[in-house]
C-alpha positions in Angstrom: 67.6 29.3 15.5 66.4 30.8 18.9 66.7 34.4 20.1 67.9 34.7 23.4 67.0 32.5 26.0 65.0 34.1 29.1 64.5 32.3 32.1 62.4 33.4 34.7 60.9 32.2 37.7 57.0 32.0 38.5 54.7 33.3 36.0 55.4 35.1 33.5 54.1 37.8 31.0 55.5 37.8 27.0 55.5 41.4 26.6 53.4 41.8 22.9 56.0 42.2 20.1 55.4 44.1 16.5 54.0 40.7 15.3 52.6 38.6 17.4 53.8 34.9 16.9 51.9 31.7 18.4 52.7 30.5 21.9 53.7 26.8 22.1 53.6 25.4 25.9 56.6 22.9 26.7 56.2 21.1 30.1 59.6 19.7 31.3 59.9 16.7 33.5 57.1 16.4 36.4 57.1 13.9 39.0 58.6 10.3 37.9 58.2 11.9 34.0 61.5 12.1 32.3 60.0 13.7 28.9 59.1 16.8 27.1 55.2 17.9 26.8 54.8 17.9 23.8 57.6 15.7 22.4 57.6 18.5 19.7 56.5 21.7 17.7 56.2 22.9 14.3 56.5 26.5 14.4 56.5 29.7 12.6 59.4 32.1 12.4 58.3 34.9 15.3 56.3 32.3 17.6 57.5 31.7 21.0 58.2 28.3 22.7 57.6 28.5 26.6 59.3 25.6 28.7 57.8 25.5 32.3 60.0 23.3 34.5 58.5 20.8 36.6 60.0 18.8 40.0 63.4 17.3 39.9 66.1 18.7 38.2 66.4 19.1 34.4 67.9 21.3 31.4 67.0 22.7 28.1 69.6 22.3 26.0 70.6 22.7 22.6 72.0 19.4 20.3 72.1 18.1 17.1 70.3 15.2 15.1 73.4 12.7 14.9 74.5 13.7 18.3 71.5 14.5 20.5 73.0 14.2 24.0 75.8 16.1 23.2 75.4 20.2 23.6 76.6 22.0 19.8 78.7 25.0 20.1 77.5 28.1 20.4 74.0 26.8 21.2 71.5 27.5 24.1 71.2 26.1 27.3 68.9 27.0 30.5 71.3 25.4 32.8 70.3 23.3 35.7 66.9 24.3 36.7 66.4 22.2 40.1 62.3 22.0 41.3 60.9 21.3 44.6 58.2 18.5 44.8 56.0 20.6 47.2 56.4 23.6 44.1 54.0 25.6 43.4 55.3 28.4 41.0 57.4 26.5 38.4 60.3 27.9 36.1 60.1 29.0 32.7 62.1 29.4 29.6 61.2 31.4 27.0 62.6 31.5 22.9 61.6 33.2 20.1 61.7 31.1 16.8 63.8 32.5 14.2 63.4 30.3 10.8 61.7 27.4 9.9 65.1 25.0 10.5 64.9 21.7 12.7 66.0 22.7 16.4 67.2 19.9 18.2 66.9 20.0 22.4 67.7 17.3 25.2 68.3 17.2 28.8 71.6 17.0 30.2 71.0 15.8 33.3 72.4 12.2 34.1 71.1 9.9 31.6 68.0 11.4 31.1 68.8 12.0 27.3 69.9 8.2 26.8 66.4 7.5 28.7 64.6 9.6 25.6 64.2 13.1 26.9 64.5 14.8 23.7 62.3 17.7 22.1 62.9 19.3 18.5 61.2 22.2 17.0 60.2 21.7 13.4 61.8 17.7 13.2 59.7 17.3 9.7 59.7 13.4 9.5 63.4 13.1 11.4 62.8 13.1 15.3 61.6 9.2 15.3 64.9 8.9 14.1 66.8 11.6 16.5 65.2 10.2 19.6 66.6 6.7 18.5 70.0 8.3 18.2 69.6 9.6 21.9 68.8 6.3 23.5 71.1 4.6 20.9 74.1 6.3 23.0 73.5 4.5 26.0 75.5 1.9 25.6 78.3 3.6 24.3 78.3 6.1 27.0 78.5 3.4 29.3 81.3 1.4 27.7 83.2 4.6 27.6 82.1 5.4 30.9 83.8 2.5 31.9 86.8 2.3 29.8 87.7 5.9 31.2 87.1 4.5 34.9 89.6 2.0 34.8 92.2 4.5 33.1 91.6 6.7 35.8 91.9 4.8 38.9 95.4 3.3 37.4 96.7 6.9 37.3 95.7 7.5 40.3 97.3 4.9 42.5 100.6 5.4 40.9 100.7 8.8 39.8 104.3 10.0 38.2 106.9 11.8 40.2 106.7 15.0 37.9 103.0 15.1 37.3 102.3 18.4 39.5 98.9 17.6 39.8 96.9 14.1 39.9 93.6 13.2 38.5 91.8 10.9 40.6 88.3 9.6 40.0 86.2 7.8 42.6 83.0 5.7 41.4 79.9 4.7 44.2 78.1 2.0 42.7 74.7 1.4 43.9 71.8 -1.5 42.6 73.8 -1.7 39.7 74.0 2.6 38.6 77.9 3.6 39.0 78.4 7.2 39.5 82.0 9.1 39.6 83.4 12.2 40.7 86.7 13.3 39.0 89.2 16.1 40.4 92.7 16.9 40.9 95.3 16.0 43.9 98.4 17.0 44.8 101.0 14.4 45.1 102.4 14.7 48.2 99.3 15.8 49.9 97.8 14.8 53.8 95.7 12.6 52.3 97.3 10.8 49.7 95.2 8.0 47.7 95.8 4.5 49.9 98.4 1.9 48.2 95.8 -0.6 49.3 91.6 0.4 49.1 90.1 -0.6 52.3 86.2 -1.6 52.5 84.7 0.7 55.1 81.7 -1.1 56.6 78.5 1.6 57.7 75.7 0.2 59.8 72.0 1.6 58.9 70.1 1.7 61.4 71.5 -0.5 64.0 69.6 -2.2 67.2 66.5 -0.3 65.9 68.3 3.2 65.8 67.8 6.0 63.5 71.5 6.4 62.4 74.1 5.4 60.2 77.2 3.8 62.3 79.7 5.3 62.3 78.7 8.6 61.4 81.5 10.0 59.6 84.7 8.0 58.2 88.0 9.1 56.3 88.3 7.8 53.2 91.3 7.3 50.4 90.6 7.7 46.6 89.9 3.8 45.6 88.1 3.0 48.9 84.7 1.1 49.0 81.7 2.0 51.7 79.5 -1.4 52.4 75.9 -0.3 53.5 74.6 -2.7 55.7 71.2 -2.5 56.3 69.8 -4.1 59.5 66.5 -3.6 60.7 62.8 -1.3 59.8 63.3 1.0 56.3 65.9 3.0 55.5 68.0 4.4 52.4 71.7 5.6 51.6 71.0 8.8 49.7 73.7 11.1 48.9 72.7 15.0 49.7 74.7 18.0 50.0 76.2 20.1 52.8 73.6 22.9 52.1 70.9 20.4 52.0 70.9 17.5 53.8 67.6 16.1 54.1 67.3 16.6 50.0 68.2 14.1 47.3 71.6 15.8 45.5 69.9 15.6 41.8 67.5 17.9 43.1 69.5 20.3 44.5 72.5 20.6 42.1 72.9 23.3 40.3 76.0 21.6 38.3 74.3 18.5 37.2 75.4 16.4 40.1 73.3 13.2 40.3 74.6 11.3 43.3 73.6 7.7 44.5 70.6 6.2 46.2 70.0 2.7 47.5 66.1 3.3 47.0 64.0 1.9 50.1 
């Protein structure tokens, strides 16, 4: 087991305990590296394991060997740690090892743990095998990703008269990735979800224009948005209010991936 986590930002100074344990470095993601640096660690109880946090957005979580992308209770987790590509300083993490025991870590973001970001402390001969687990779930997740779609979007185009509150799931899907957002409605509401979805048609840069036409739509839950990309270089990247010149995955603190078209 860990001590408690410590996250800082920037560099940081281990103050020197009683004993003083090894240091293991851990470098988390980078850019276009969805991995842990070293993949693992054997360590001694009392050593420390340092994480440093690289660009994009990832987590250090605590898992389990049959279920690696799935957090255990009562484990650790650094949360969302979102890094600038132009970053200079990066995040760290800091834990203290405990006992000799396998520790078993993976990235929560997106897929990132199905992809094989994994990283265990102390594996002995099992993390060939807990890695496999991790990209083993891919599939499932995306059968049951899609099972649970379609349940969804039948509740919520004919919700029942006493249901107080209605939860409605809309999925973007773009070059093949789907991604949903799930929350609740009230029947009843200004805006309620549209008996029949309507395909809202957006220009991309139009007659050589830097814009997306029209700008801004209203949309029901169950609606489609058709990108239509005419003429030069350009992308449909979802951002945030806060941010909007910056790619939502980076800036999430939630876990929020968001789409992209790519160029």
């Amino acid at each position: 087991m860990f001590s408690k986590l410590i996250v800082a930002v920037g560099l940081f100074a281990l103050a020197a305990p009683v004993t003083r344990g090894a240091v293991h470095n851990v470098t988390v993601g980078g850019p276009g590296v969805l991995k842990y640096d070293p993949e693992f660690v054997n360590a001694d109880p009392g050593d420390i394991v340092v994480f440093t946090f690289k660009q994009k957005n990832h987590t250090v979580t605590q898992s389990s060997l049959d279920s690696p992308c799935a957090p255990i209770q009562n484990g650790f987790d650094s949360g969302f740690v979102p890094v600038a590509d132009d970053a200079t300083d990066f995040p760290i993490a800091q834990f203290q090892v405990q006992d000799t025991n396998p520790v078993w870590v993976y990235c929560r973001q997106a897929n990132h743990c199905q992809q094989g970001m994994v990283f265990a402390i102390n594996p002995g001969d099992k993390f060939p095998t807990f890695q496999s687990n991790a990209v083993g779930n891919n599939a499932a997740s995306s059968s049951s990703s899609a099972a649970a779609t379609t349940t969804n979007s039948a509740t919520a185009t004919a919700p029942a008269a006493s249901q107080s509150v209605v939860t409605v799931t809309a999925t973007v899907t773009v070059d093949g990735t789907t991604q949903t957002t799930t929350y609740g409605s009230y029947p009843g509401s200004a805006a309620p979800t549209a008996v029949s979805p309507q395909d809202h048609v957006i220009m991309v840069g139009q007659d050589g224009a830097l814009t997306f036409s029209p700008s801004n739509i209203t949309a029901q839950v169950g609606d489609t948005l058709t990108f239509r990309f005419v003429t030069k270089n350009h992308t449909a990247t979802q951002s945030s209010f806060a941010s909007p010149c910056s790619p939502l995955s980076e800036t999430s603190t939630s876990g929020q991936v968001g789409f992209d078209s790519g160029l």
